[in-house]
PDB file with SEQRES, HELIX, SHEET and CRYST1 records, atoms N, CA, C and O in Angstrom:
SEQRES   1 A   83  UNK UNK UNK UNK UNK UNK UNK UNK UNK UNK UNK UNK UNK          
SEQRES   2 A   83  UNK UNK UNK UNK UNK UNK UNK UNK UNK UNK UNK UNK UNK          
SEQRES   3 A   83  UNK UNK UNK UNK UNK UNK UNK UNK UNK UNK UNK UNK UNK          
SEQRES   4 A   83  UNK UNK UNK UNK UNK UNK UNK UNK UNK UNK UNK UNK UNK          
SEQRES   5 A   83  UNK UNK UNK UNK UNK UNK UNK UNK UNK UNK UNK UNK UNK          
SEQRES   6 A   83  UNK UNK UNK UNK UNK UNK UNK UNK UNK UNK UNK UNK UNK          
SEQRES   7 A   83  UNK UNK UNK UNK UNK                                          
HELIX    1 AA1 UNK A   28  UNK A   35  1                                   8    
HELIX    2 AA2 UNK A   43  UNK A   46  1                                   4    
HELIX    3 AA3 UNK A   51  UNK A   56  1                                   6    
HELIX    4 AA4 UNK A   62  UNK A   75  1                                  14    
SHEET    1 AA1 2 UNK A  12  UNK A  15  0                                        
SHEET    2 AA1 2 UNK A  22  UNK A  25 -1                                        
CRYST1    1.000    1.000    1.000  90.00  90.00  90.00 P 1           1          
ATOM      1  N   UNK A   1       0.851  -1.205   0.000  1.00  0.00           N  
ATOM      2  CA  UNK A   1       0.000   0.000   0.000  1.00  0.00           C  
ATOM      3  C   UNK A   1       0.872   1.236   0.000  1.00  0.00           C  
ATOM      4  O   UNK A   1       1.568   1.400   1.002  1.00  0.00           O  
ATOM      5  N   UNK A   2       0.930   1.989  -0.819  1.00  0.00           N  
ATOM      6  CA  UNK A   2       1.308   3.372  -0.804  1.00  0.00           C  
ATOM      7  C   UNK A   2       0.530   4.682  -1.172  1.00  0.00           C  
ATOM      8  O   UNK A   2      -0.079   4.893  -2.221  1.00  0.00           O  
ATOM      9  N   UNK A   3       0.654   5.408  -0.242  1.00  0.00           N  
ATOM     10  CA  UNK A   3      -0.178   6.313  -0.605  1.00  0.00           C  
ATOM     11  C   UNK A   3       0.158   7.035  -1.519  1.00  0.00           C  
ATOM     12  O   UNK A   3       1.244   6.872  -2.075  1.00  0.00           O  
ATOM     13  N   UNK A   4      -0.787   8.088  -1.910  1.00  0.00           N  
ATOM     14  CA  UNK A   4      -0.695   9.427  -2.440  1.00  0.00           C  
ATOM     15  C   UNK A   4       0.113  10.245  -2.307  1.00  0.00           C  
ATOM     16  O   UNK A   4       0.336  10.429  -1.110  1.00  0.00           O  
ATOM     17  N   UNK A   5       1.033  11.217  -3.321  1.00  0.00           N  
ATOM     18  CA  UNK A   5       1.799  12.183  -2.964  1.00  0.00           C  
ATOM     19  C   UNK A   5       1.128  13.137  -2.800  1.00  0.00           C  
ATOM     20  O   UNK A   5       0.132  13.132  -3.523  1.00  0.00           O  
ATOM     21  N   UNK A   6       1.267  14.363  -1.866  1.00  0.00           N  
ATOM     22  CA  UNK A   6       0.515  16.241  -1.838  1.00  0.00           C  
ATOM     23  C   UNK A   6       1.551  16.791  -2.797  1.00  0.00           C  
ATOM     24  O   UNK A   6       2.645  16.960  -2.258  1.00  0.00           O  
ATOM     25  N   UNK A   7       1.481  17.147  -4.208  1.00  0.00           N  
ATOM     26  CA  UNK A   7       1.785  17.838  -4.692  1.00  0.00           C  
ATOM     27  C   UNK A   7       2.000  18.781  -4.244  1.00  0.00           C  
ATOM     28  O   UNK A   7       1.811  18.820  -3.028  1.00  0.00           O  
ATOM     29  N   UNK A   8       2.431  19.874  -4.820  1.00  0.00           N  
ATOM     30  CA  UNK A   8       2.508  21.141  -5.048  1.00  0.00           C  
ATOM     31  C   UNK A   8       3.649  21.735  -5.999  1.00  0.00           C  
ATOM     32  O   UNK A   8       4.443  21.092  -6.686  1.00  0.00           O  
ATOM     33  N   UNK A   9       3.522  23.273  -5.855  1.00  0.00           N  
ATOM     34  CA  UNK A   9       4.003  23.945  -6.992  1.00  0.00           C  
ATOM     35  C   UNK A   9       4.151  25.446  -7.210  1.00  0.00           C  
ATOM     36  O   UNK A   9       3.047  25.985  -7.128  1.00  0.00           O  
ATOM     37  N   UNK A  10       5.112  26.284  -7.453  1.00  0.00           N  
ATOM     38  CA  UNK A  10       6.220  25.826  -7.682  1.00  0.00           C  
ATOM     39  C   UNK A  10       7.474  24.576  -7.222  1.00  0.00           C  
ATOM     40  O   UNK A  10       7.181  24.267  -6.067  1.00  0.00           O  
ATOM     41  N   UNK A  11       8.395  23.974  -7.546  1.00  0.00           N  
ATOM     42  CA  UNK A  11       9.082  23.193  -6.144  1.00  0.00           C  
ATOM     43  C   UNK A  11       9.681  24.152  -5.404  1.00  0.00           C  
ATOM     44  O   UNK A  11       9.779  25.340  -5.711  1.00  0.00           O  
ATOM     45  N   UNK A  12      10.094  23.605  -4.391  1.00  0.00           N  
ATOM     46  CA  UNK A  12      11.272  24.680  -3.729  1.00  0.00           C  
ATOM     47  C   UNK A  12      12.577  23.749  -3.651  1.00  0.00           C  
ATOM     48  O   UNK A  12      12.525  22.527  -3.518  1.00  0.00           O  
ATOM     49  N   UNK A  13      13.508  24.345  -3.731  1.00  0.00           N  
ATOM     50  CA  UNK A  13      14.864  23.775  -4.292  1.00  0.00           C  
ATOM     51  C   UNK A  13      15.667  24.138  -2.956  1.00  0.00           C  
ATOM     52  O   UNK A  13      15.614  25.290  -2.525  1.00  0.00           O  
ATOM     53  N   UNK A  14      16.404  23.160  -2.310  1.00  0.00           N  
ATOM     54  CA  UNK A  14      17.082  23.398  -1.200  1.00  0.00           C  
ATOM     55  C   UNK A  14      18.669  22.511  -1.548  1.00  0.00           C  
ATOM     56  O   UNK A  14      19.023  21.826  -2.508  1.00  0.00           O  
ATOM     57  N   UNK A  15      19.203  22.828  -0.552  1.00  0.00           N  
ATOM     58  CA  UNK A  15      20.852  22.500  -1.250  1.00  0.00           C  
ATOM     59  C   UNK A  15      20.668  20.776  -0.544  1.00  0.00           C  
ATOM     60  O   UNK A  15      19.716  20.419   0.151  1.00  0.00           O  
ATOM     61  N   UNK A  16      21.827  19.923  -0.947  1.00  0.00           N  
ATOM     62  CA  UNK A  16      21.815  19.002  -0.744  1.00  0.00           C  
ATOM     63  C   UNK A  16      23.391  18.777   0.027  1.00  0.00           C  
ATOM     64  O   UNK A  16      24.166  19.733   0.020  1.00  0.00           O  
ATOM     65  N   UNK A  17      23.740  17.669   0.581  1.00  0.00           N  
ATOM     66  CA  UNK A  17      24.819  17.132   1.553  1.00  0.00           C  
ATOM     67  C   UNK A  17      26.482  17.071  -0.208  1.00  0.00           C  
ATOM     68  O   UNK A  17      27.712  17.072  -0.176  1.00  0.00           O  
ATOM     69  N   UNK A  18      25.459  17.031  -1.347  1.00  0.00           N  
ATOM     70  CA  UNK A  18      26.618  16.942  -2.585  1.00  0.00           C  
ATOM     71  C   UNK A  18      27.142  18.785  -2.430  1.00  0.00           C  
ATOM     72  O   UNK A  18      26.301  19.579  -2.008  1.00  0.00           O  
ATOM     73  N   UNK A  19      27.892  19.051  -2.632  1.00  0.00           N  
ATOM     74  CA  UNK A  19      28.320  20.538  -2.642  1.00  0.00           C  
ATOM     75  C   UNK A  19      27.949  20.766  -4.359  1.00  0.00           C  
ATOM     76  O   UNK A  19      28.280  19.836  -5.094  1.00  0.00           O  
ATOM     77  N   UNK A  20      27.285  21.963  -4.988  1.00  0.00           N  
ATOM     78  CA  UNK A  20      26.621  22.126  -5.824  1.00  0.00           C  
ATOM     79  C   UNK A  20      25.738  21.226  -6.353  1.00  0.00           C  
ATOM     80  O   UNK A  20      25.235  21.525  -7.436  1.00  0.00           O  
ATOM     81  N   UNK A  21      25.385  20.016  -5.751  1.00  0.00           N  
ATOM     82  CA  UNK A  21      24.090  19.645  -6.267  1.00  0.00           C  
ATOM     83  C   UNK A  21      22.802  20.160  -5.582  1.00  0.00           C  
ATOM     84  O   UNK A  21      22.881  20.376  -4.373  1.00  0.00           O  
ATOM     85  N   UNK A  22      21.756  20.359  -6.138  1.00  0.00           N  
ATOM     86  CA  UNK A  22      20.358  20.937  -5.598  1.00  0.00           C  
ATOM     87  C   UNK A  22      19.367  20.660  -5.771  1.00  0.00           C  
ATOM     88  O   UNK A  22      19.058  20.711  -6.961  1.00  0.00           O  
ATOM     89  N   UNK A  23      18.380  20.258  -4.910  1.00  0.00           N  
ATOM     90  CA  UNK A  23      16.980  19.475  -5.294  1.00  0.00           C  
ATOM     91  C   UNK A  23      15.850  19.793  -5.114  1.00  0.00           C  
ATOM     92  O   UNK A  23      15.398  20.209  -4.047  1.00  0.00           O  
ATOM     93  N   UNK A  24      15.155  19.614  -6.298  1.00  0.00           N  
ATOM     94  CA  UNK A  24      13.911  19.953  -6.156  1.00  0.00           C  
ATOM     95  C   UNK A  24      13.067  19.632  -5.405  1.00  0.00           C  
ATOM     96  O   UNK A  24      13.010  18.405  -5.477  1.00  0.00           O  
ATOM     97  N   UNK A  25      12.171  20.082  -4.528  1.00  0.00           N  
ATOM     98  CA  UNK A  25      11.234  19.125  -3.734  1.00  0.00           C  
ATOM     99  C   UNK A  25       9.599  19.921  -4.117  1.00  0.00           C  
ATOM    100  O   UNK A  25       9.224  21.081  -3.948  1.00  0.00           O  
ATOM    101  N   UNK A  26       8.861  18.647  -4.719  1.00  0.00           N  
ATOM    102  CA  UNK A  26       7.703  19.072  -5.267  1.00  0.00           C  
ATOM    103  C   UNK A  26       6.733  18.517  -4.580  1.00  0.00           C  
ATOM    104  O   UNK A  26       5.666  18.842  -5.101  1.00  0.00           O  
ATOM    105  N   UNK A  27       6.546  17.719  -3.504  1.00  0.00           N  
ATOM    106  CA  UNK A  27       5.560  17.433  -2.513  1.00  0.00           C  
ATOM    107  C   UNK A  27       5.755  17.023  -1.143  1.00  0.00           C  
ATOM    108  O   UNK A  27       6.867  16.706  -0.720  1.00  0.00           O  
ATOM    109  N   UNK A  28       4.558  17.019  -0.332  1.00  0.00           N  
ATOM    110  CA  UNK A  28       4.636  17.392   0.788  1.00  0.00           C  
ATOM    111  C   UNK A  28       5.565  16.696   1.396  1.00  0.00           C  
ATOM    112  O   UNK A  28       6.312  17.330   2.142  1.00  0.00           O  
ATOM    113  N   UNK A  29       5.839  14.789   1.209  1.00  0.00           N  
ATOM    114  CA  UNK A  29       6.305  14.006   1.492  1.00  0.00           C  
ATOM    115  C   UNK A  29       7.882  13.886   1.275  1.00  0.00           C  
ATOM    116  O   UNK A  29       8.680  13.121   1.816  1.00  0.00           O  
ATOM    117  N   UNK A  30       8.097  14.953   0.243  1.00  0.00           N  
ATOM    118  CA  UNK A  30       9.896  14.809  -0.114  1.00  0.00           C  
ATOM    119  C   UNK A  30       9.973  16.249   0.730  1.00  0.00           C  
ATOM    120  O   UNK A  30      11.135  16.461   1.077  1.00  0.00           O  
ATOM    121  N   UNK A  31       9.386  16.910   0.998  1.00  0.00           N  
ATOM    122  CA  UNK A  31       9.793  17.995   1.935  1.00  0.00           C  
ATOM    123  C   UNK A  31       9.967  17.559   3.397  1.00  0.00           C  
ATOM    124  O   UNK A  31      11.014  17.865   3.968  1.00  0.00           O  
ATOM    125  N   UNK A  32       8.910  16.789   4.116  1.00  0.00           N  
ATOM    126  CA  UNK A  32       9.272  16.206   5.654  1.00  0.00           C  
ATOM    127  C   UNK A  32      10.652  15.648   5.680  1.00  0.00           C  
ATOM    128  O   UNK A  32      11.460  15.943   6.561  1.00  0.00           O  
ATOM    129  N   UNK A  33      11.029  14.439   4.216  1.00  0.00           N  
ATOM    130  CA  UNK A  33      11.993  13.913   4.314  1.00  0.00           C  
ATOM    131  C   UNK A  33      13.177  14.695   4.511  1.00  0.00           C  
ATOM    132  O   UNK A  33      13.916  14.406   5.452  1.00  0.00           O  
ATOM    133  N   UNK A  34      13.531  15.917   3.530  1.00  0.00           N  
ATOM    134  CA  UNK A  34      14.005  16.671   4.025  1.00  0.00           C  
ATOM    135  C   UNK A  34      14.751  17.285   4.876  1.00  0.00           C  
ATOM    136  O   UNK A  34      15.962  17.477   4.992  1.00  0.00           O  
ATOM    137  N   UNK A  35      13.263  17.728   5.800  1.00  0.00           N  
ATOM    138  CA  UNK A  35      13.377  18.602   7.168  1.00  0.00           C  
ATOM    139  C   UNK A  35      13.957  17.802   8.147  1.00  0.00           C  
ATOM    140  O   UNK A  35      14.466  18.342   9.129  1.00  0.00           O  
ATOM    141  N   UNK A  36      13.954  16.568   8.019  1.00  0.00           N  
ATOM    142  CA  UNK A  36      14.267  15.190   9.328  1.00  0.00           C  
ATOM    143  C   UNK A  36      15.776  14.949   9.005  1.00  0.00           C  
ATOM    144  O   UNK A  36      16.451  14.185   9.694  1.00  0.00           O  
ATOM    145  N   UNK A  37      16.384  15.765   7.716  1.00  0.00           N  
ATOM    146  CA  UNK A  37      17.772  15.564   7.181  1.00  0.00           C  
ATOM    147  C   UNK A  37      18.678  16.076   7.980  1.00  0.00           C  
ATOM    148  O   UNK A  37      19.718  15.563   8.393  1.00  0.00           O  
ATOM    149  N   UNK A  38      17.964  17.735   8.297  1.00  0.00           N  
ATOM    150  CA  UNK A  38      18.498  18.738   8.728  1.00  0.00           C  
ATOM    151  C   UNK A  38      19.287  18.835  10.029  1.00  0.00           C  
ATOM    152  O   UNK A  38      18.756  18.145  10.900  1.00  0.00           O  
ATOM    153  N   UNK A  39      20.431  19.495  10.458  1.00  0.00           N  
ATOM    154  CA  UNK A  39      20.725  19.222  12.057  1.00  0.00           C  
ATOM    155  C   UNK A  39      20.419  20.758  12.079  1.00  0.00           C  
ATOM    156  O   UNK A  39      20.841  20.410  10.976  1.00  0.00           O  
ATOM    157  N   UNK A  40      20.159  21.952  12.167  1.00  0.00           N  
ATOM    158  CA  UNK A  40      19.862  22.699  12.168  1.00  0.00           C  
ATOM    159  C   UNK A  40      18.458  22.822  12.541  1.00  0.00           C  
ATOM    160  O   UNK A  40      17.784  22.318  11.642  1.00  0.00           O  
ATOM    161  N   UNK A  41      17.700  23.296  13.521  1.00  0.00           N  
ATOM    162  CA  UNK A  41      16.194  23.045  13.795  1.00  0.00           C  
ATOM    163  C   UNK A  41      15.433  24.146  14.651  1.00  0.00           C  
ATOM    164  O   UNK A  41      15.205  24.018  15.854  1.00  0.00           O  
ATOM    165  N   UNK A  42      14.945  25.613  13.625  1.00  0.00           N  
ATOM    166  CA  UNK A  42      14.593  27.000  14.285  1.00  0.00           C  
ATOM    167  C   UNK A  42      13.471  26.489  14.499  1.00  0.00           C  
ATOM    168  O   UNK A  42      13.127  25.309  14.430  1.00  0.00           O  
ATOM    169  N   UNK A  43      12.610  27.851  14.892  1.00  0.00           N  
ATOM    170  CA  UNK A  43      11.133  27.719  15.326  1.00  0.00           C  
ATOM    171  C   UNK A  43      10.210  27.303  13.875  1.00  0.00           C  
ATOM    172  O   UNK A  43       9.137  26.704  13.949  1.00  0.00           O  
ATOM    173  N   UNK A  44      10.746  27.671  12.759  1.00  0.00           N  
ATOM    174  CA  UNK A  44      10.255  27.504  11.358  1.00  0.00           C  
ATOM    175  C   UNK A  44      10.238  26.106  10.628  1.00  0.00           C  
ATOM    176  O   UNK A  44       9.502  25.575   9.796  1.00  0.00           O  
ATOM    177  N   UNK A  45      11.600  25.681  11.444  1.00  0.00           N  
ATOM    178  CA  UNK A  45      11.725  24.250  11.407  1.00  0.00           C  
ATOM    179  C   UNK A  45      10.434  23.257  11.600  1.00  0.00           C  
ATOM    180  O   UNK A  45       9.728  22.566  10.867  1.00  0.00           O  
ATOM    181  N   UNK A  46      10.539  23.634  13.275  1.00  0.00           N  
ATOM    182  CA  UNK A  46       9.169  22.767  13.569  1.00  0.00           C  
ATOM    183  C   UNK A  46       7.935  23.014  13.513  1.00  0.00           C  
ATOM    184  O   UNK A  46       7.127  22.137  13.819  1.00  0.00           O  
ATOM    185  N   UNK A  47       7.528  24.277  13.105  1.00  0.00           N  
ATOM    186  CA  UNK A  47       6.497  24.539  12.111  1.00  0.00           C  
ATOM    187  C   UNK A  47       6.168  24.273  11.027  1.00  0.00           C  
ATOM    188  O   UNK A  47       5.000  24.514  10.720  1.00  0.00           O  
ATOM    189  N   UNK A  48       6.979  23.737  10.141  1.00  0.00           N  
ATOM    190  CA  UNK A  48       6.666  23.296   8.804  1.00  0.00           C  
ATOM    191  C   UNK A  48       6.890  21.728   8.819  1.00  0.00           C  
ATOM    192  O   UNK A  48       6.844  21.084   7.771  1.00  0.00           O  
ATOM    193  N   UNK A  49       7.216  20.939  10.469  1.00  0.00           N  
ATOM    194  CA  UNK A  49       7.255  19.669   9.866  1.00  0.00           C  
ATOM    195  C   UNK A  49       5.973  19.485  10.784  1.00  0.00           C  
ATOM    196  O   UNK A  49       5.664  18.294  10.818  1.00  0.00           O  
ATOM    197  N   UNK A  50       5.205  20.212  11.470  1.00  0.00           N  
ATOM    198  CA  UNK A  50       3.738  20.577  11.990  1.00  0.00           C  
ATOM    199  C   UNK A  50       2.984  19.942  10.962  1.00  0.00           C  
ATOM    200  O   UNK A  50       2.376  18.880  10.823  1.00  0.00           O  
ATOM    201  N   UNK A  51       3.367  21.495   9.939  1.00  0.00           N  
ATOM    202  CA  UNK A  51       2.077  21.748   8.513  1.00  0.00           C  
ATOM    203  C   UNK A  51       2.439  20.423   7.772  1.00  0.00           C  
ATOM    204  O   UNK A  51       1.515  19.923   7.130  1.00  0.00           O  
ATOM    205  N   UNK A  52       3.633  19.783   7.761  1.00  0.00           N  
ATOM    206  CA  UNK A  52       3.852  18.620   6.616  1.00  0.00           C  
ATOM    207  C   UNK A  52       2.878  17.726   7.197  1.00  0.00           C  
ATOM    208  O   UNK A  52       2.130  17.016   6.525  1.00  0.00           O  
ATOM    209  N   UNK A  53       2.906  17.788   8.891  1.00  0.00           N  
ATOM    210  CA  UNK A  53       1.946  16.297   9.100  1.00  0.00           C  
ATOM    211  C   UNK A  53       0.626  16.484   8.987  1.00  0.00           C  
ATOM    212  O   UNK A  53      -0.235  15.609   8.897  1.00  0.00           O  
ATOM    213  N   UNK A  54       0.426  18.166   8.997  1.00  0.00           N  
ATOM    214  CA  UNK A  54      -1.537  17.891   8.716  1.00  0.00           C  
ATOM    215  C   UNK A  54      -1.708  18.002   7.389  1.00  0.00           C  
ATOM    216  O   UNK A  54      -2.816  17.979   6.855  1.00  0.00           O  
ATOM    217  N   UNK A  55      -0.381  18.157   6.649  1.00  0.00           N  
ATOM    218  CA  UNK A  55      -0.940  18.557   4.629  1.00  0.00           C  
ATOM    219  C   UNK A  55      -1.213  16.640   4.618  1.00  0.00           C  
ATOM    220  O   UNK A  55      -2.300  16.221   4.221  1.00  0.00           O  
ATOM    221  N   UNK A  56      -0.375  15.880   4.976  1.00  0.00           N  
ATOM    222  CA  UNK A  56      -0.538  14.610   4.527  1.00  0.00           C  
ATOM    223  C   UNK A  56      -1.757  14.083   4.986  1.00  0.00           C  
ATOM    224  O   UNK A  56      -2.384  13.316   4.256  1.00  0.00           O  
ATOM    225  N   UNK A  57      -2.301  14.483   6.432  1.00  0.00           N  
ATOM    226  CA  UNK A  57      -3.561  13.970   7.210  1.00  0.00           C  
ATOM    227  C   UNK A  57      -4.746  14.658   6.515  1.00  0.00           C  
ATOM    228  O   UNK A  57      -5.866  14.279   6.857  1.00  0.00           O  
ATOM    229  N   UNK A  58      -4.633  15.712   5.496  1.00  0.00           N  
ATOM    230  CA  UNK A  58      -5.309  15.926   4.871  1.00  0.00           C  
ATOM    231  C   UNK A  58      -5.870  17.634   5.412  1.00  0.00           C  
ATOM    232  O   UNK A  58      -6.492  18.332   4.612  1.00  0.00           O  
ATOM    233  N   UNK A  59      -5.670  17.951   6.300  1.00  0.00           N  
ATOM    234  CA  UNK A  59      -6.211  19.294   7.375  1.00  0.00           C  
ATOM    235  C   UNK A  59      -6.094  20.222   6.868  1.00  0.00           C  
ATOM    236  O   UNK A  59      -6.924  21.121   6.993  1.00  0.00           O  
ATOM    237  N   UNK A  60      -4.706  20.361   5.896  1.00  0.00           N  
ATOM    238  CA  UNK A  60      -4.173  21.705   5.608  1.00  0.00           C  
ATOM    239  C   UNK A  60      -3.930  21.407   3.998  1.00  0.00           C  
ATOM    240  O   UNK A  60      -3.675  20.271   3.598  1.00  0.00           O  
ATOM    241  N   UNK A  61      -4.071  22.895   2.850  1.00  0.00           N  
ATOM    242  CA  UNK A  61      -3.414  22.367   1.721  1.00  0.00           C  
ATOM    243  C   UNK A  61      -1.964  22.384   1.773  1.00  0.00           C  
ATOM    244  O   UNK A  61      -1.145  22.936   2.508  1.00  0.00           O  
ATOM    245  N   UNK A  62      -1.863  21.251   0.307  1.00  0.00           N  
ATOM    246  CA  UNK A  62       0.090  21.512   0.190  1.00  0.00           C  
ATOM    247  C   UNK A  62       0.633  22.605   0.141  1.00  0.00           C  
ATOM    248  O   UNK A  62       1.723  22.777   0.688  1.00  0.00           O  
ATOM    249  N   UNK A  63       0.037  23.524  -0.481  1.00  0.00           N  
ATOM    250  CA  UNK A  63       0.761  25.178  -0.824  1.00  0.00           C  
ATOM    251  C   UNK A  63       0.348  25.594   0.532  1.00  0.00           C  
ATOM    252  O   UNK A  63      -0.439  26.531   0.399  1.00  0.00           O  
ATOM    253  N   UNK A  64       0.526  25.321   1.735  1.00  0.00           N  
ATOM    254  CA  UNK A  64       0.349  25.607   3.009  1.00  0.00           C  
ATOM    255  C   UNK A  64       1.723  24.737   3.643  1.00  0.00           C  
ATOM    256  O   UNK A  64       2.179  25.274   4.653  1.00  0.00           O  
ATOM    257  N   UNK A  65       2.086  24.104   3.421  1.00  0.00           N  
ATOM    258  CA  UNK A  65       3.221  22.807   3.781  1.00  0.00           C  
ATOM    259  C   UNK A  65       4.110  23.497   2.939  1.00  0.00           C  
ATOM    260  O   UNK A  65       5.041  23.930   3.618  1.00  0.00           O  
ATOM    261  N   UNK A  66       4.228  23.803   1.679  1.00  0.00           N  
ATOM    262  CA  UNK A  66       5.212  24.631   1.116  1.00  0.00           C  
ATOM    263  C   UNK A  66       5.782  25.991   0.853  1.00  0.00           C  
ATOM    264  O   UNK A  66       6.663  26.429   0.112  1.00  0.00           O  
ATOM    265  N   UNK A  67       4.713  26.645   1.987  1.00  0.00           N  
ATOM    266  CA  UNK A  67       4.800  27.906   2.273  1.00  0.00           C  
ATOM    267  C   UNK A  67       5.878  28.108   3.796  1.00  0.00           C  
ATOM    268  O   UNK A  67       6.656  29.013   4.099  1.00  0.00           O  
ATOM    269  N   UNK A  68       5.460  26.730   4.570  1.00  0.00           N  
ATOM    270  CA  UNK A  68       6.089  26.733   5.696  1.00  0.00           C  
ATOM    271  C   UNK A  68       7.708  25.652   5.559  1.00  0.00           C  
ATOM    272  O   UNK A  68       8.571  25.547   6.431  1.00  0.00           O  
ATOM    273  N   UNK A  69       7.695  25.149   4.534  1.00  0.00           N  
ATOM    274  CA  UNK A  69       9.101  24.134   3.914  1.00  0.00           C  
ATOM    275  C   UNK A  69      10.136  25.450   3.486  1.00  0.00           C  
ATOM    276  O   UNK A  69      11.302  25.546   3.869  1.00  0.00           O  
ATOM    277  N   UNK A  70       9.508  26.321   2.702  1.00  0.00           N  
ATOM    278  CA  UNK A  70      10.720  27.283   2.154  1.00  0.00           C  
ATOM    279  C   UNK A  70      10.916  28.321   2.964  1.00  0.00           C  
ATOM    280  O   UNK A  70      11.777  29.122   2.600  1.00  0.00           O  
ATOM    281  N   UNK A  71      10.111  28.619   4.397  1.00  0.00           N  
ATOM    282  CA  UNK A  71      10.447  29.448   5.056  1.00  0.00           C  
ATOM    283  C   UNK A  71      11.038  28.830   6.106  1.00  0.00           C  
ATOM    284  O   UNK A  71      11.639  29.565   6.890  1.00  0.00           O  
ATOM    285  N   UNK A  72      11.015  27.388   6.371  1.00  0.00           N  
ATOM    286  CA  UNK A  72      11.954  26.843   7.183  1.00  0.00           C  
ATOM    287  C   UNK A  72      13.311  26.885   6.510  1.00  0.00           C  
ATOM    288  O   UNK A  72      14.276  27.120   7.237  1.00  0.00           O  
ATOM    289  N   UNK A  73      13.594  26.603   4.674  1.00  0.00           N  
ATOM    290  CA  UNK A  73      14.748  26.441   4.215  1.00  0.00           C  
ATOM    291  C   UNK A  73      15.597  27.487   4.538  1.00  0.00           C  
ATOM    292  O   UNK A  73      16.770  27.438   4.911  1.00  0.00           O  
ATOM    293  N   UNK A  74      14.600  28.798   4.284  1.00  0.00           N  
ATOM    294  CA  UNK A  74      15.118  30.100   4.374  1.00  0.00           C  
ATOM    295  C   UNK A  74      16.185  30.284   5.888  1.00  0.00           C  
ATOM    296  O   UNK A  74      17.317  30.763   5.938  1.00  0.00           O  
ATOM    297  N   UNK A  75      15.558  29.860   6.729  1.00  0.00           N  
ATOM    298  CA  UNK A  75      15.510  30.289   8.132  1.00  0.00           C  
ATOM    299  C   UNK A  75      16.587  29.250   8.156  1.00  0.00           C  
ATOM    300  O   UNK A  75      17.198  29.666   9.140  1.00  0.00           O  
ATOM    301  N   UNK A  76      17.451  27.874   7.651  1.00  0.00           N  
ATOM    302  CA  UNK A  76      18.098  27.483   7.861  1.00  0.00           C  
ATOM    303  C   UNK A  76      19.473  27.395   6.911  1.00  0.00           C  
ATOM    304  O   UNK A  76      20.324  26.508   6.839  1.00  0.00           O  
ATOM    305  N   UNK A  77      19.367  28.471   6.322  1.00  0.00           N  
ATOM    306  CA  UNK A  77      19.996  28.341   4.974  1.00  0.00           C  
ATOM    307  C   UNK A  77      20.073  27.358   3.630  1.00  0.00           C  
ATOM    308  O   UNK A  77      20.957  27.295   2.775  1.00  0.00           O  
ATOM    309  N   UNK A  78      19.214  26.846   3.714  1.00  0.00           N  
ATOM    310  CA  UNK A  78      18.999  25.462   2.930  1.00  0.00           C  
ATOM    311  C   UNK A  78      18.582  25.985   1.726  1.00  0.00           C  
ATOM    312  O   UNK A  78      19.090  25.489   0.721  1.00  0.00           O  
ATOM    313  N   UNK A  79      17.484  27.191   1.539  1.00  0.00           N  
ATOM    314  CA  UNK A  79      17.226  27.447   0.397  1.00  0.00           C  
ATOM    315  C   UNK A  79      17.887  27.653  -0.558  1.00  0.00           C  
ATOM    316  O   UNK A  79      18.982  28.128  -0.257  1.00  0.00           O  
ATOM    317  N   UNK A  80      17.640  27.432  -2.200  1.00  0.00           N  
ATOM    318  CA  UNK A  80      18.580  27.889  -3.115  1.00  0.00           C  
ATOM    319  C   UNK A  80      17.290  28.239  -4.038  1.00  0.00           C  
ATOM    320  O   UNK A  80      16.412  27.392  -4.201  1.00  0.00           O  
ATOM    321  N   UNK A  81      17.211  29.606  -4.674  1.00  0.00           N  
ATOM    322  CA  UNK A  81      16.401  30.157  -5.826  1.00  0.00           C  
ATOM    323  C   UNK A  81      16.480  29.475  -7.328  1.00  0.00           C  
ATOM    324  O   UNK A  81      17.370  29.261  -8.151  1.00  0.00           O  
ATOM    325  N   UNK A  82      15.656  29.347  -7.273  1.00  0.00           N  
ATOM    326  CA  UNK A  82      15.276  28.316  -8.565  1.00  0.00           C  
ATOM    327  C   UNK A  82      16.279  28.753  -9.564  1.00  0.00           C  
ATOM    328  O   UNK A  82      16.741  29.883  -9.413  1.00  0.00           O  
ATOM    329  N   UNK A  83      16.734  27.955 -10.674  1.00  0.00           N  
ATOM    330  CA  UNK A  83      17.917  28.123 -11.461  1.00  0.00           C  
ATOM    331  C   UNK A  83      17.379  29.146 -12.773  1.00  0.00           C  
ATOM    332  O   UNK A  83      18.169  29.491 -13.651  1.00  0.00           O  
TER     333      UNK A  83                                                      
END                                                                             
């Protein structure tokens, strides 16, 4: 059984552990994975892995989970602006 991915869209692109490689993350589920990567962990942090667990439980939309993913990236330096 596997579920459903929460889309969304634009992705948000955060840096990766490769030095210049960068990845896209286009739903809710590759964004938690993500955030659980991170050793770095602000208040934005655990707010957006909050919104990841109610976008998947269904509570909240994805562009709500990815509003709070790129302002956690932001807040941890992770973000990188789309190419």
């Amino acid at each position: 059984f596997r579920m459903s991915l929460h889309w969304f869209n634009p992705p948000v692109y955060v840096r990766t552990d490769r030095p210049g490689i960068r990845f896209g993350v286009s739903h809710v589920e590759g964004a938690s994975e993500q955030l659980l990567k991170w050793t770095k962990r602000g208040p934005k942090w655990k707010q957006a892995v909050e919104t990841c667990m109610a976008a998947m439980e269904g509570d909240v939309p994805p562009q709500d989970a990815r509003k709070a993913f790129e302002a956690a990236a932001k807040e941890e330096s992770m973000f990188l602006p789309p190419a």
